[in-house]
Backbone bond lengths (Angstrom), bond angles and torsions (degrees), N, CA, C in turn:
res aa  C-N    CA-C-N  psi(-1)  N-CA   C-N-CA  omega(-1)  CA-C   N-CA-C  phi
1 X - - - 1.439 - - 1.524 110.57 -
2 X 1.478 129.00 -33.42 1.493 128.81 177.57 1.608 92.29 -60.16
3 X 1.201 103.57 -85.53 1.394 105.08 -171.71 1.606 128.36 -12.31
4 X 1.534 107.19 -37.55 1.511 124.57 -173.09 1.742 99.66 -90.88
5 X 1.504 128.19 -5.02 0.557 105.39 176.45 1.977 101.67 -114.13
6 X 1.198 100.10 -36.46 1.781 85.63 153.11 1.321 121.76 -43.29
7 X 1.111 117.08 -62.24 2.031 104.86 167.40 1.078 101.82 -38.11
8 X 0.988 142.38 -98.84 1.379 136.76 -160.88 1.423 121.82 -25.96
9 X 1.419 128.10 -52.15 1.171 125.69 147.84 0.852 141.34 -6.60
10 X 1.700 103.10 -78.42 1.682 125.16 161.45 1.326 119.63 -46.14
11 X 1.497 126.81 -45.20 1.418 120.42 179.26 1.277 102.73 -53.16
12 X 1.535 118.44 -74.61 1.328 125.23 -164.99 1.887 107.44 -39.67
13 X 1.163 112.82 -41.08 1.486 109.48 -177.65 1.276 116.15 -59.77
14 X 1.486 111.75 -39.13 1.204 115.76 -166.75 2.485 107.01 -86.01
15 X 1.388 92.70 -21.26 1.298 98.25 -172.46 1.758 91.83 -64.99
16 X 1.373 113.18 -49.47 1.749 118.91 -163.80 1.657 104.64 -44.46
17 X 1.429 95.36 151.45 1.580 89.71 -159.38 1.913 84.08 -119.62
18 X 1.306 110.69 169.78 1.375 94.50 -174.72 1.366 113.75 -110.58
19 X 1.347 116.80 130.71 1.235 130.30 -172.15 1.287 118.57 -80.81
20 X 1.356 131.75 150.93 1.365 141.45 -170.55 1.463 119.26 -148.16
21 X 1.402 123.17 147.39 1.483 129.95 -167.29 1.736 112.27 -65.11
22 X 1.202 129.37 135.72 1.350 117.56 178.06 1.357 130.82 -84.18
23 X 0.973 128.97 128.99 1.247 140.69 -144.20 2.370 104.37 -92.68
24 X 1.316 92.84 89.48 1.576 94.54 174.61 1.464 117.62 -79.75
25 X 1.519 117.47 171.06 1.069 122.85 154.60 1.017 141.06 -94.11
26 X 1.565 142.71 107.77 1.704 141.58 -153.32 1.215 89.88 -41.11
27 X 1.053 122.61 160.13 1.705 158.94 171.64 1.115 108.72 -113.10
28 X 2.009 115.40 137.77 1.119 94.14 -167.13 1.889 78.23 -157.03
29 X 1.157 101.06 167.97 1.499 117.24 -138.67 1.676 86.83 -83.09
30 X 1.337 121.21 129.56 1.644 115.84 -178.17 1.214 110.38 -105.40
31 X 1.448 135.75 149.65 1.085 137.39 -160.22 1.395 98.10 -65.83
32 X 0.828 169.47 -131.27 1.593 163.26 -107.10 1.511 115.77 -36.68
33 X 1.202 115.22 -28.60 1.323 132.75 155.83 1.061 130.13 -42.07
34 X 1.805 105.72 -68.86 1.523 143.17 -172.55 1.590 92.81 -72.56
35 X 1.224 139.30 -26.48 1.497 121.30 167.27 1.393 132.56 -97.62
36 X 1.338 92.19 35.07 1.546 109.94 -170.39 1.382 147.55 101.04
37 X 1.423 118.69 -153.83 1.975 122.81 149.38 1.354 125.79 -51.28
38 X 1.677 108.03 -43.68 1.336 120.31 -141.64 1.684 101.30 -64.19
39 X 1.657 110.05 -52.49 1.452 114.46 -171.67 1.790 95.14 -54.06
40 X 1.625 136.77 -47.17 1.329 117.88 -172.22 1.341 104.00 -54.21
41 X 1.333 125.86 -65.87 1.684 119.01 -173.69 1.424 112.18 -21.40
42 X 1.326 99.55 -53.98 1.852 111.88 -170.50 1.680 99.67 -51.63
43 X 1.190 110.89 -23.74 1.418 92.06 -166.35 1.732 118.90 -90.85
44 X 1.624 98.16 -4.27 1.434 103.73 163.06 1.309 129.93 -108.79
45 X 1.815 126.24 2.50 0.795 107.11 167.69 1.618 128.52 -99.55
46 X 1.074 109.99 53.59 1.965 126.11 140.33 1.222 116.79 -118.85
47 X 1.187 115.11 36.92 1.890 131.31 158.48 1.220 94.64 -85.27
48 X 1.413 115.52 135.24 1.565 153.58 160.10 1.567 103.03 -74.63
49 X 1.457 140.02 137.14 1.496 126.89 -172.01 1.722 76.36 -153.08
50 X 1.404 108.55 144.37 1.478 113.08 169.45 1.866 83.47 -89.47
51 X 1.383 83.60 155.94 1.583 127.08 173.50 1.139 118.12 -129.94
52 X 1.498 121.80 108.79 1.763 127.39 164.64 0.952 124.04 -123.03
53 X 1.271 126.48 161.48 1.688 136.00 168.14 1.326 104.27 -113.54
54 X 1.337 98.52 146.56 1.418 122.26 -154.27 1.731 93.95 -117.41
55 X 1.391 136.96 78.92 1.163 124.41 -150.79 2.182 95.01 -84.93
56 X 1.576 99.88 -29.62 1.234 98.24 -178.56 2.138 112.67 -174.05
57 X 0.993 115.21 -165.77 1.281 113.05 176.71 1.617 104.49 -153.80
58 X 1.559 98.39 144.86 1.459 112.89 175.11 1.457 129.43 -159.94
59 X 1.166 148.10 139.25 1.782 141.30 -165.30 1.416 86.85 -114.85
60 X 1.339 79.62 163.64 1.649 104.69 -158.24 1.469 110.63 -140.24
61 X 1.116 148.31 158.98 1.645 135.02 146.19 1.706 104.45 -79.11
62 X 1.365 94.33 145.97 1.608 95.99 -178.62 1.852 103.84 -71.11
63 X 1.691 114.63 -19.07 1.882 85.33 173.72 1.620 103.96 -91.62
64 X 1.417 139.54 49.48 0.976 157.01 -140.98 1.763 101.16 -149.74
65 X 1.457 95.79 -51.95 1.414 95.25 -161.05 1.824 93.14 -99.21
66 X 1.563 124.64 -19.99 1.103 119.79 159.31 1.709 129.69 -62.17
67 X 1.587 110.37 -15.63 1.423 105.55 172.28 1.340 110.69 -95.21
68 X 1.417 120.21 31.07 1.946 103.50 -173.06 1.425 84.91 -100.26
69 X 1.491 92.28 157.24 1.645 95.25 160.13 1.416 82.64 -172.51
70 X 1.695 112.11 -164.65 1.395 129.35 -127.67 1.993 79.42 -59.52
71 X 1.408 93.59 151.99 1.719 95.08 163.49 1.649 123.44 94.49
72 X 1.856 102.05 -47.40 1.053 93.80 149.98 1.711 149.34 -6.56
73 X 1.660 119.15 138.93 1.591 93.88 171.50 1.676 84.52 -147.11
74 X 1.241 90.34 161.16 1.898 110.44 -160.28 1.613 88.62 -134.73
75 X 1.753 99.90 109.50 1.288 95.58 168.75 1.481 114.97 -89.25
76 X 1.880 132.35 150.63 0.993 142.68 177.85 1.299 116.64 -92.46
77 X 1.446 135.69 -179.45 1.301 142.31 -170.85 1.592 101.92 -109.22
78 X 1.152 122.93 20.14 1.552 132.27 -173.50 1.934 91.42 -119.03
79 X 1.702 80.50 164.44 1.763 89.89 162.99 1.242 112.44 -133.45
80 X 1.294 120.52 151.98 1.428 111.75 -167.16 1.248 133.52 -37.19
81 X 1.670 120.30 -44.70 1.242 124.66 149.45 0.934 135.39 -61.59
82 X 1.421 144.28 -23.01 1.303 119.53 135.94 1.591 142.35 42.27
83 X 0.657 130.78 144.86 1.532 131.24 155.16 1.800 103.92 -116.93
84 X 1.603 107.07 139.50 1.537 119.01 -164.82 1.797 81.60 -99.00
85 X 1.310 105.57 166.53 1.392 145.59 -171.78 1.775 107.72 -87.78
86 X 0.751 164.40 114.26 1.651 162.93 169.99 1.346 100.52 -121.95
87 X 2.017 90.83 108.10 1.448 112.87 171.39 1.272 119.58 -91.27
88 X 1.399 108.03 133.47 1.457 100.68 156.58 1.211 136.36 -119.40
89 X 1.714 134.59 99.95 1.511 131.73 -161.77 1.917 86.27 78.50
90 X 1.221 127.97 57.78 1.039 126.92 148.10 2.078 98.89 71.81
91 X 1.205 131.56 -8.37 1.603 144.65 -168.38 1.337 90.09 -103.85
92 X 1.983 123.71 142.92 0.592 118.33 -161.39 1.626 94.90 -107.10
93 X 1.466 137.05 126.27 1.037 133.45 179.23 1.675 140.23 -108.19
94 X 1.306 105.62 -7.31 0.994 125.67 178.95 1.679 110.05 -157.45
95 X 1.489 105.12 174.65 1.794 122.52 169.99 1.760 85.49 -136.32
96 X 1.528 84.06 145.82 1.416 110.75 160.82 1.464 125.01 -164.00
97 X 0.994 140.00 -155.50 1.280 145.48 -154.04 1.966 120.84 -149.25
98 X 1.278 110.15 126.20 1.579 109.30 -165.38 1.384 109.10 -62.96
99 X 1.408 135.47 113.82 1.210 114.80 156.53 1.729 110.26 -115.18
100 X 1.983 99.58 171.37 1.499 96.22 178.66 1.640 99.86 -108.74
101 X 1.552 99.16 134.27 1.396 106.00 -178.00 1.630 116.69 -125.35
102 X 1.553 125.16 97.26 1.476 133.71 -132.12 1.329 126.34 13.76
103 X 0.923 83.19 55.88 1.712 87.80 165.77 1.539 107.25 106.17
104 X 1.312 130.96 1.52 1.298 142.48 -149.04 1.785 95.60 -127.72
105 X 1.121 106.69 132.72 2.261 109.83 141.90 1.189 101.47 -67.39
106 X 1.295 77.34 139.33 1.566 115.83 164.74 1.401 124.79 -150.57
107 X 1.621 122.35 133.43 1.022 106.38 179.58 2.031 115.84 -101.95
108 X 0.879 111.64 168.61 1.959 116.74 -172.98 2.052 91.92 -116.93
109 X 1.260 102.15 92.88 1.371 102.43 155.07 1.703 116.18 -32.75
110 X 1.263 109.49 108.68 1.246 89.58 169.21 1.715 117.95 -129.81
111 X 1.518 118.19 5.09 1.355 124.33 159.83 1.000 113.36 -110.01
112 X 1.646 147.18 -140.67 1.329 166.10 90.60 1.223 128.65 -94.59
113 X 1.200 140.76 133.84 1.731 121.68 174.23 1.360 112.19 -59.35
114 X 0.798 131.98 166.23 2.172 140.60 166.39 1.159 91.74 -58.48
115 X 1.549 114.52 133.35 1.934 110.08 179.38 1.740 96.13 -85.26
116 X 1.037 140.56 4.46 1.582 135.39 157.65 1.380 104.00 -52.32
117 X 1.817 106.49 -50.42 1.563 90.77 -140.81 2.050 71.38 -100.06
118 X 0.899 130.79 9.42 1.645 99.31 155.55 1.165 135.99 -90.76
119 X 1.885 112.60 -9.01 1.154 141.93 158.97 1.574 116.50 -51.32
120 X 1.506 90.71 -41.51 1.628 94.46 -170.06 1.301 104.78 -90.92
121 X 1.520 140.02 -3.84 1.207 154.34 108.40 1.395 99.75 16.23
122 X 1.436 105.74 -105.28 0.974 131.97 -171.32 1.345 142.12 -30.96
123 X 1.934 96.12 -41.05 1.517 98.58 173.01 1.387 100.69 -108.81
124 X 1.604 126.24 69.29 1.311 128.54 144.39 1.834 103.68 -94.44
């Protein structure tokens, strides 16, 4: 039985084929790179980002929210004057203010958040 298992050994040694390191090509710094930030920016602005307004917030009971219908009114935790919330990707990024623009909402940026704390946004 040793013996049969020294053969075995031996095959396998002799089957192994010999392996070697793979041979890459240096990498080397490409111009879009080599001129900085600017080309990365470029590469996000044709990102799609949802955008919302946050006009206000409120809880409800769900047989509460099953009797609304046309006409209904849902009061918010805001007051008209106010400044609304402007989300972006669900992060809150700005305050601004409702305006009507022909016939349309619109809101008038009228703060910004601190870009720290939208940074720090981000890497949650």
């Amino acid at each position: 039985m040793a013996d049969d298992v020294i053969q075995t050994a031996q095959a396998e040694k002799s089957a192994r084929k010999d392996v070697q390191d793979p041979a890459f090509e240096n990498l080397t710094e490409t111009d879009s790179r080599a001129s900085g930030g600017e080309n990365k920016l470029e590469l996000l602005l044709d990102l799609n980002l949802a955008v919302s307004v946050e006009l206000g917030k409120t809880t409800m009971m769900i047989k509460d929210i099953l009797e609304l219908g046309r006409g209904s009114i849902i009061e918010f935790d805001k007051l008209v004057s106010e400044p609304v919330d402007i989300l972006v990707n669900g992060r809150k990024m700005a305050e601004g203010e409702v305006v009507v623009v022909d016939k349309h909402f619109g809101i008038r940026i009228t703060s910004m958040v601190d870009p720290a704390e939208r940074l720090k946004g981000l890497r949650k």
